[in-house]
DOKOLMI-506120 format. One record per residue (C-alpha): residue in one letter; x, y, z. Coordinates in Angstrom, 1 decimal, decimal comma. Example, Ala and Ser with C-alpha at 12.3 -4.5 7.8 and 13.67 -1.06 7.14 Angstrom:
REC	r	u	v	w
REC	a	12,3	-4,5	7,8
REC	s	13,7	-1,1	7,1
END
This chain:
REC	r	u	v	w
REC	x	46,4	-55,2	-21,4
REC	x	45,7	-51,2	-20,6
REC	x	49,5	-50,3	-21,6
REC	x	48,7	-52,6	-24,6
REC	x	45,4	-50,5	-25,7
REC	x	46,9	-47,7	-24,5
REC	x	49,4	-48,3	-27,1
REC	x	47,1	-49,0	-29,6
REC	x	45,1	-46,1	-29,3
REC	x	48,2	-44,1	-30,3
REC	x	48,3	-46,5	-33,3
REC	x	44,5	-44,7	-34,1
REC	x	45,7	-41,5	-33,5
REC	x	48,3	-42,1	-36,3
REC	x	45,9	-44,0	-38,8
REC	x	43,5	-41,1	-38,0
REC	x	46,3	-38,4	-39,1
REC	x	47,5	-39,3	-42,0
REC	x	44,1	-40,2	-43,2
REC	x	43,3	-36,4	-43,2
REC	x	43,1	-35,4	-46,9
REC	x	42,9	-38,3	-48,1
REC	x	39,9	-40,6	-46,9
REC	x	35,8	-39,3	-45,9
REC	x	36,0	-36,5	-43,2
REC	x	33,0	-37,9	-41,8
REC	x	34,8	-41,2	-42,0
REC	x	38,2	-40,0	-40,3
REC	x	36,0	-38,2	-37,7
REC	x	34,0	-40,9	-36,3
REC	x	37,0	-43,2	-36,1
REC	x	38,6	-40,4	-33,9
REC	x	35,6	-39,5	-31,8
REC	x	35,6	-43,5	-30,5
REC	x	39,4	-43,1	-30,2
REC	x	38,9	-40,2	-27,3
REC	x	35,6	-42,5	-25,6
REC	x	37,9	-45,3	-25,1
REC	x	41,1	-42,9	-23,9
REC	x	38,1	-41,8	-21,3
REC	x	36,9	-45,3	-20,1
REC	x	40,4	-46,2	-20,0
REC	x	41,7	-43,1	-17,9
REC	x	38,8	-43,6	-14,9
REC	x	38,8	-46,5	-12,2
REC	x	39,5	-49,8	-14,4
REC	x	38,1	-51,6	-11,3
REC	x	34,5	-50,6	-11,7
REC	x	32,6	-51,6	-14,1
REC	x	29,6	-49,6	-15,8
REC	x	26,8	-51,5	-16,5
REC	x	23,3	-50,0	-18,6
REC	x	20,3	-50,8	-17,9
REC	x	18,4	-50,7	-21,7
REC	x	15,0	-51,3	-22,2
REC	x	11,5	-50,2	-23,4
REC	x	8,9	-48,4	-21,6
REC	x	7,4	-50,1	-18,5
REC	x	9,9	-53,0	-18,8
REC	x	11,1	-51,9	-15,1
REC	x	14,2	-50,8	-15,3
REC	x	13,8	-48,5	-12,8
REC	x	12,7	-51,0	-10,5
REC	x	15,4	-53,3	-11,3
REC	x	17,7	-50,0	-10,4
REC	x	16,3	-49,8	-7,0
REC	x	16,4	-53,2	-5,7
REC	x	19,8	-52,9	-6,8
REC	x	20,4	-50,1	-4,6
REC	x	18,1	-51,3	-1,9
REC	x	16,1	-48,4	-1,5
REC	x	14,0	-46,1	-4,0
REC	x	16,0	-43,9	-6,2
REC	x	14,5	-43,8	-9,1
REC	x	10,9	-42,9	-9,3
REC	x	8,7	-45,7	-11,2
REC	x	5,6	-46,1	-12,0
REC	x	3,2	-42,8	-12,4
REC	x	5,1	-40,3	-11,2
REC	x	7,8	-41,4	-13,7
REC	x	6,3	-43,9	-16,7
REC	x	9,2	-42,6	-18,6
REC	x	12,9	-42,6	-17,4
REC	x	13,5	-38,9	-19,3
REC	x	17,5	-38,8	-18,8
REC	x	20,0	-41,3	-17,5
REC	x	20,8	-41,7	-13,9
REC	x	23,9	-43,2	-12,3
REC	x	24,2	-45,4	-9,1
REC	x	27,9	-44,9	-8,1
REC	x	29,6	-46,8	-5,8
REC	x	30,1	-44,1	-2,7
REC	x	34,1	-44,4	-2,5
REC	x	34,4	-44,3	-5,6
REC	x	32,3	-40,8	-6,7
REC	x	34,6	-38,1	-6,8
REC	x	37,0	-40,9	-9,0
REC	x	34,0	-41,5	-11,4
REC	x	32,8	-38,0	-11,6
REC	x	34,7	-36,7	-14,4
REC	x	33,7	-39,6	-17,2
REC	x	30,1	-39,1	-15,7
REC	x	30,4	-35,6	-16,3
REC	x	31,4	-36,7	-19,9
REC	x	28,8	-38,8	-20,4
REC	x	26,1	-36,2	-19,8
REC	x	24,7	-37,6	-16,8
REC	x	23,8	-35,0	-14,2
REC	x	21,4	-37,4	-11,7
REC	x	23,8	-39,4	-9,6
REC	x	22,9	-41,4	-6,3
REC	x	26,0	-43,2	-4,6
REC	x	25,7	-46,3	-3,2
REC	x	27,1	-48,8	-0,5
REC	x	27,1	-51,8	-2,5
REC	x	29,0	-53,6	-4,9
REC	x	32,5	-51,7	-4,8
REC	x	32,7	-52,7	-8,5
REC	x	29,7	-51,6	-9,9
REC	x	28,3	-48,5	-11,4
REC	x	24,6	-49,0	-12,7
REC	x	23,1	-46,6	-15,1
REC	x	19,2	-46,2	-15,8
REC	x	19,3	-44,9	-19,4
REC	x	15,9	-43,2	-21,2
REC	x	13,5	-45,6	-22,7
REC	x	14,6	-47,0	-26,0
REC	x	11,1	-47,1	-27,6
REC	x	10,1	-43,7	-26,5
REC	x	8,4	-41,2	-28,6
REC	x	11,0	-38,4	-27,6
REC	x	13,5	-38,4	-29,9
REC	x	15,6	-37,0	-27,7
REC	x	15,2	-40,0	-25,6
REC	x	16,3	-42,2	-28,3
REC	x	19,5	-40,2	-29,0
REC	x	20,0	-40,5	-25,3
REC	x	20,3	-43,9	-25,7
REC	x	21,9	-44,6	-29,2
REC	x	25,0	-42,0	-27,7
REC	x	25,9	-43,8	-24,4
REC	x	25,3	-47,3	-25,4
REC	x	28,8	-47,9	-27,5
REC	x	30,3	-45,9	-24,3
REC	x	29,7	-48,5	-21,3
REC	x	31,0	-51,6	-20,4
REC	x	28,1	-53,6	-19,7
REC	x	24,7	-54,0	-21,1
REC	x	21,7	-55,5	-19,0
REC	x	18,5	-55,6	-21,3
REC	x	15,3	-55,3	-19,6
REC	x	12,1	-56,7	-21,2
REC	x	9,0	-58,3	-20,0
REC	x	6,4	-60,8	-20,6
REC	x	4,5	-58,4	-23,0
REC	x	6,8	-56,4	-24,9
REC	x	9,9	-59,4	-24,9
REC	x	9,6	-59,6	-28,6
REC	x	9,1	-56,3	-29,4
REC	x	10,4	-55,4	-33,2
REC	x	12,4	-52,2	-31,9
REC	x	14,3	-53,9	-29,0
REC	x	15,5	-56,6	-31,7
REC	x	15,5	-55,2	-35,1
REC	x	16,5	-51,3	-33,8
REC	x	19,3	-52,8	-30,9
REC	x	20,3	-56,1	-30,1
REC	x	20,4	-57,4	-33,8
REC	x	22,8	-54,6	-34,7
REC	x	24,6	-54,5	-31,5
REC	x	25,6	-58,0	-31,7
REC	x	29,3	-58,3	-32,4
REC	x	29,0	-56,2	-28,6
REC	x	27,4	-59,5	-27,0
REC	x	30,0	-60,8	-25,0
REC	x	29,1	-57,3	-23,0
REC	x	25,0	-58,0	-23,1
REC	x	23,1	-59,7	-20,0
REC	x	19,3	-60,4	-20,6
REC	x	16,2	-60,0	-18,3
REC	x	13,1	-60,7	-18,5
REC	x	11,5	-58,9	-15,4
REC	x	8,1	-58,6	-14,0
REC	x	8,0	-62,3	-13,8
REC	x	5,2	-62,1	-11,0
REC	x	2,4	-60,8	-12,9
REC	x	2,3	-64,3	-15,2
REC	x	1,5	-67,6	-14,1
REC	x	5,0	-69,4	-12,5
REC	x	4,2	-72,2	-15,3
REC	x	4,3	-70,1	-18,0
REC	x	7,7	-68,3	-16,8
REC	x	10,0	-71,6	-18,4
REC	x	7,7	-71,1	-21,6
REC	x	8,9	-67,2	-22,4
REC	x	12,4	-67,7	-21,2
REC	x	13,4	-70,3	-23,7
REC	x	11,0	-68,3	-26,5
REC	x	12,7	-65,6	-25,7
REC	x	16,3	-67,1	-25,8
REC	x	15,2	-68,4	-29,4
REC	x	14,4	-65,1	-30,3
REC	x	18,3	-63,4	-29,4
REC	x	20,0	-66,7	-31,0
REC	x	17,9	-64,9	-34,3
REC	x	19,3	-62,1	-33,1
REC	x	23,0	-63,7	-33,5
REC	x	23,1	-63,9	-30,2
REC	x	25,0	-66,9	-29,1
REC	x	24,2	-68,7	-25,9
REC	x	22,2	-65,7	-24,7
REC	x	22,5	-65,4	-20,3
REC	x	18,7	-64,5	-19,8
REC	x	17,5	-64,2	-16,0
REC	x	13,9	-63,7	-15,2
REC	x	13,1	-61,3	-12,0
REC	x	10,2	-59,4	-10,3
REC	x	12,1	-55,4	-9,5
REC	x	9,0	-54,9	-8,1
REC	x	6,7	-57,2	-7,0
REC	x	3,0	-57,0	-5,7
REC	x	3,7	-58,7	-2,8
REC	x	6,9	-60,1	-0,8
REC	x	11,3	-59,2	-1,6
REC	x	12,5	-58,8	-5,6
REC	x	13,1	-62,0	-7,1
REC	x	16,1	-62,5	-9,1
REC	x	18,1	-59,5	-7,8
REC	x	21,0	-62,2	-5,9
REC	x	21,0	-63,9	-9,6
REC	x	21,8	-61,1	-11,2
REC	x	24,6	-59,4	-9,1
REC	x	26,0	-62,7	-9,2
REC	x	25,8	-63,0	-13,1
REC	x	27,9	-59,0	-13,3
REC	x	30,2	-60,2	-11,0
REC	x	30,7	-63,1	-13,0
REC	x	30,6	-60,7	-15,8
REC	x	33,4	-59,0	-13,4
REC	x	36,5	-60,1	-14,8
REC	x	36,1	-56,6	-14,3
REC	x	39,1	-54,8	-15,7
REC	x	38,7	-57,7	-18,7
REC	x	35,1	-56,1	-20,0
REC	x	36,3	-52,6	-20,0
REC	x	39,3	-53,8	-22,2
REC	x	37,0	-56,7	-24,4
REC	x	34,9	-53,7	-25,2
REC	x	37,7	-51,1	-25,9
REC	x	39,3	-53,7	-28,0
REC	x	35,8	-55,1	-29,8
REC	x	36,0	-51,0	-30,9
REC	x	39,3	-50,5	-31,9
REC	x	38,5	-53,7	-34,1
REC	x	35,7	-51,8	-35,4
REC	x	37,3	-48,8	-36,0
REC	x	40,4	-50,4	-38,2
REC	x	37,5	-52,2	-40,3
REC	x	35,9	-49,0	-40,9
REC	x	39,3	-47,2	-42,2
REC	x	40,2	-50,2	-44,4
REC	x	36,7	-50,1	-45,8
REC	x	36,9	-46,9	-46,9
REC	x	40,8	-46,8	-47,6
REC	x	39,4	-49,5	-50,6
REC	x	41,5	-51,9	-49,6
REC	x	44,7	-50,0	-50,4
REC	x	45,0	-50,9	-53,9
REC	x	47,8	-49,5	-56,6
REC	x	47,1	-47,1	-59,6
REC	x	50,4	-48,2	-61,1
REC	x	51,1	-44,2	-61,0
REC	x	54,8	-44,2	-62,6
REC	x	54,7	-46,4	-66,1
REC	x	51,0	-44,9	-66,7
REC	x	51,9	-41,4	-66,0
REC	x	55,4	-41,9	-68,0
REC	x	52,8	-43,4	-70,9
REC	x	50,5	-40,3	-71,0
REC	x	53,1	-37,5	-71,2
REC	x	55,2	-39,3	-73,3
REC	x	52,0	-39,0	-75,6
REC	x	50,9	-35,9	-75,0
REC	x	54,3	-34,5	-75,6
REC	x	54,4	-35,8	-79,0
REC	x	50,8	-34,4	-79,6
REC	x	52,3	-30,6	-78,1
REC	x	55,5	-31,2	-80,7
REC	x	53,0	-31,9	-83,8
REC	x	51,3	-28,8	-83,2
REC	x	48,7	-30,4	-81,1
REC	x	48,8	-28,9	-77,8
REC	x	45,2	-28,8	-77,0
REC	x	44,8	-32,2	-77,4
REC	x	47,7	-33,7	-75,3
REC	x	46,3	-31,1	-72,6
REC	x	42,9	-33,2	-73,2
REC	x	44,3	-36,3	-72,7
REC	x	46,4	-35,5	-69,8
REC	x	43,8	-34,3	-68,1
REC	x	40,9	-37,1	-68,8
REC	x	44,0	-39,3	-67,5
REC	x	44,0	-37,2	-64,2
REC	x	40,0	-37,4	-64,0
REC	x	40,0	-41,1	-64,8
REC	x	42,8	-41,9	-62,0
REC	x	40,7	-39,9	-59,2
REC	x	37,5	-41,8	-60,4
REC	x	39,6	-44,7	-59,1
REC	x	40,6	-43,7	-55,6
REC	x	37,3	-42,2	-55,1
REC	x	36,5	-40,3	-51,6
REC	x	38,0	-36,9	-50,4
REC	x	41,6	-38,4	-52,6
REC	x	39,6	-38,8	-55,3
REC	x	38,2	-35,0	-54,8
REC	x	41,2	-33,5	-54,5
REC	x	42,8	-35,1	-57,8
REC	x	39,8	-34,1	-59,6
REC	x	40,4	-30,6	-58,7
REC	x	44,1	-31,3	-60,4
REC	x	42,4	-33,0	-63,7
REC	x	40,3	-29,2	-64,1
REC	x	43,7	-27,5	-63,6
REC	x	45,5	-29,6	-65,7
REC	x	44,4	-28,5	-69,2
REC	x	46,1	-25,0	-68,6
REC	x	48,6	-26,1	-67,1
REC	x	50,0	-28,6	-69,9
REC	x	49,5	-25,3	-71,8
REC	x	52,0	-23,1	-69,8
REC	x	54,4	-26,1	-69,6
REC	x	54,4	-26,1	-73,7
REC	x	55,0	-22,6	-73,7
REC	x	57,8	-22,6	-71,3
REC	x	60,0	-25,7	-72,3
REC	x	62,4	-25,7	-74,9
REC	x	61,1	-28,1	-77,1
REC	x	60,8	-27,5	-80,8
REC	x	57,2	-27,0	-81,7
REC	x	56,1	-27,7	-85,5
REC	x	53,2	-25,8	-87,0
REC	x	50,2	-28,1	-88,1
REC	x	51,4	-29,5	-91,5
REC	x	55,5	-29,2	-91,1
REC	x	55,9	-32,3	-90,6
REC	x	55,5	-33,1	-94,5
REC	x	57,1	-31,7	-97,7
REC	x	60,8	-31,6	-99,2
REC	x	64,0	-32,7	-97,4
REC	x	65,3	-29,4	-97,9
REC	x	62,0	-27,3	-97,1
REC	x	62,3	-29,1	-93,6
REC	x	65,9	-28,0	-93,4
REC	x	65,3	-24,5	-94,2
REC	x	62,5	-24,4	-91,7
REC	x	64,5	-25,6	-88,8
REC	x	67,2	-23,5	-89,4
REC	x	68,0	-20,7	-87,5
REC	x	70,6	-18,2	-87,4
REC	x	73,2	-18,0	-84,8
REC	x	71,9	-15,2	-83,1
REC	x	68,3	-16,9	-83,2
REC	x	70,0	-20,1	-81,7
REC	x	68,7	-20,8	-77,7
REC	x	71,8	-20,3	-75,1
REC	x	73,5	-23,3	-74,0
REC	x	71,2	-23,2	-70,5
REC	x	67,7	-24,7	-72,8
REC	x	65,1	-24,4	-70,8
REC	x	64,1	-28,1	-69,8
REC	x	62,1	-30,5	-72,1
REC	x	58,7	-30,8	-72,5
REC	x	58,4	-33,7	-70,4
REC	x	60,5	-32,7	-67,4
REC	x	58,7	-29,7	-67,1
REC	x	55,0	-31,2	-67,2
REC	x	56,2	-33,7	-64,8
REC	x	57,2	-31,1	-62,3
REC	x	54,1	-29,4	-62,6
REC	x	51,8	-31,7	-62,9
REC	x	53,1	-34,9	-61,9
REC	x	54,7	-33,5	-58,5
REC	x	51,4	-32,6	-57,2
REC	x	50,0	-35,9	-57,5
REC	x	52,5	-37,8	-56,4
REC	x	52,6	-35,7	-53,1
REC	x	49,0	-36,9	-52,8
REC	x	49,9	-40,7	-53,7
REC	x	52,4	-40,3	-51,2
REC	x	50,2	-39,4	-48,2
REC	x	47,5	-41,6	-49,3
REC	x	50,6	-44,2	-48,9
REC	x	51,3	-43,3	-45,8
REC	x	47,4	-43,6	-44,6
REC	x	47,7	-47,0	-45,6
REC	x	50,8	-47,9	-44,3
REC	x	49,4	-46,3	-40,6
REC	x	46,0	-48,0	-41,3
REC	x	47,6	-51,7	-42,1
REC	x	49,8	-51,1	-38,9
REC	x	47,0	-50,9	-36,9
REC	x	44,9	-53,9	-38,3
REC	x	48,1	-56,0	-37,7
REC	x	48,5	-54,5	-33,8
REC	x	45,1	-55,4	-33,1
REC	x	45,0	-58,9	-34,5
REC	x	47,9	-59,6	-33,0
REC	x	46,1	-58,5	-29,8
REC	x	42,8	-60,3	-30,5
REC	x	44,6	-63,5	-30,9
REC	x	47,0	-62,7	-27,8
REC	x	43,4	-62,3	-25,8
REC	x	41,6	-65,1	-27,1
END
């Protein structure tokens, strides 16, 4: 499956290309920024997965970081109430491999470990701080691990930000979220059953569904951590390893294709050709009655009326065309070699009509006639757009390409 999202990944870089120009920079941009996380993940040990541990303040992930690790590595408590930037327990063969996507990541505090081969644990900044800068901490690395484990505890397990502000949004992730409900020693052992299945009911509102929730004391008053064994066991299970780095990569790529055929509108035709062929053909006769100004008019609400239809930065740059337009009918008029009758010509005697068109041989034009009206408003006009139609053609083209790559993937994976 790596060569396969590999592959696909070069399928983005193509959508993202010939999108240029012609769909939302901002749009474009984001779809290629997730295109170079995943060409990260996928470039560092696929054997190790990394797993986040997300939570508010106090829940104890900290804790739940060191009796991972076995010893203290993390400060807790009130020396450090606050995790204030992410920290990274690395599996010790495996830290020079990992250092570079660390390094990517932004996470400077690292402490290796002799456990788990497989697993890279990362203590990530409150998520209900009051430092912003905690919370974009947090809202940057999330879509950039493999694994989630959400910490909460018996006080704060239905807190508004975890589920409104996270998990609700983060759902189509879930396959990659593990639950906990930690600092299970500080409430009676009766009442332990009660909050785990309230709290299961809560993620099923969440869209969670089938929610893995495992209830632990990190760091207990008295005796070992509870829950530690259960929780190891549920990553490892978790561990098709190499399988959650590529679930997630694909669950993104997904994502990604969604976002460009959103904002591609679906790919839809203007009919371009027979409408265009109508408007000049009009606005020609309107130039040969003497009525220039007017065909330039309509030509050009035409032009303003088709990039009110493709909308976005397409929609933009044909506007710009509809505000040239008007001149440019103008020049095209003046340079073609179409008879042009003076306002009121048309009418009068059979032979006054004669006398007016005739002209005498000198006053004749050469056998090369410059071009018709229509050839040459087409040319100038209708060339441009069409090179636009084109490439917005070919973003859609690239764009459907990808959708049908992934599906094909999805269902391949199911």
């Amino acid at each position: 499956m790596h060569d396969a999202l590999v592959g696909l990944l070069d399928r983005v870089d193509t959508a993202v290309a010939q999108s240029a120009g012609v769909l939302e920079e901002s749009q474009v941009e984001a779809v290629a920024g997730l295109a170079r996380d995943i060409r990260l993940r996928l470039s560092y040990p696929e054997s190790v997965v990394v797993v986040a541990l997300a939570g508010g303040t106090g829940s104890g992930k900290s804790s739940l970081l060191n009796a991972v690790a076995g010893e203290e590595v993390a400060l807790t408590g009130g020396m450090r109430p606050i995790t204030s930037a992410p920290l990274a327990l690395v599996p010790a063969a495996l830290a020079q491999a990992m250092a570079g996507y660390l390094d990517d990541l932004g996470i400077i505090e690292r402490v290796e470990h002799d456990g788990p081969p497989w697993l890279c644990l990362l203590d990530l900044p409150d998520n209900d701080s009051v430092e912003l800068d905690h919370r974009h901490q947090v809202d940057a690395l999330l879509p950039r691990v493999d694994l989630v484990v959400w910490v909460t505890d018996p006080e704060k397990y239905r807190d508004a930000s975890l589920h409104h502000g996270y998990i609700r949004a983060l759902a189509p992730y879930q396959s990659q979220f593990i639950f906990v409900l930690n600092q299970i020693d500080r409430i009676d052992p009766a009442d332990v059953f009660v909050i785990d299945e309230d709290l299961v009911e809560a993620l099923i509102e969440d869209g969670i569904v089938e929610p893995t929730v495992i209830p632990t004391a990190a760091d207990p008053v008295a005796g070992p951590p509870i829950g530690i064994d259960r929780l190891l066991a549920a990553l490892e299970r978790a561990q098709e390893r190499r399988r959650a780095v590529y679930r997630k990569s694909l669950a993104d790529l997904v994502g990604a294709a969604s976002q460009l055929v959103d904002a591609s509108a679906g790919a839809r035709g203007v009919d371009f050709e027979t409408r265009w062929a109508r408007e000049v053909g009009l606005a020609a006769d309107l130039a040969r009655d003497g009525k220039a100004a007017g065909g330039a008019h309509d030509l050009a609400s035409f032009v303003t009326l088709l990039a009110g239809e493709l909308g976005g930065e397409m929609g933009r740059r044909l506007q710009e065309l509809a505000v040239e337009t008007h001149g440019a009918f103008l020049r095209c008029v003046n340079e073609s070699g179409d008879p042009v009758r003076a306002p009121g010509t048309g009418s009068g005697s059979w032979l006054a009509r004669v006398r007016s068109a005739w002209r005498p041989p000198e006053a004749r034009p050469a056998p090369e006639a410059a071009p018709d009206l229509v050839t040459t408003v087409d040319a100038e006009i209708g060339n441009p757009i069409r090179e636009l139609l084109m490439r917005r053609g070919q973003a859609h083209a690239a764009i459907a390409d990808l959708s049908l790559a992934l599906g094909d993937l999805e269902r391949r994976t199911v």
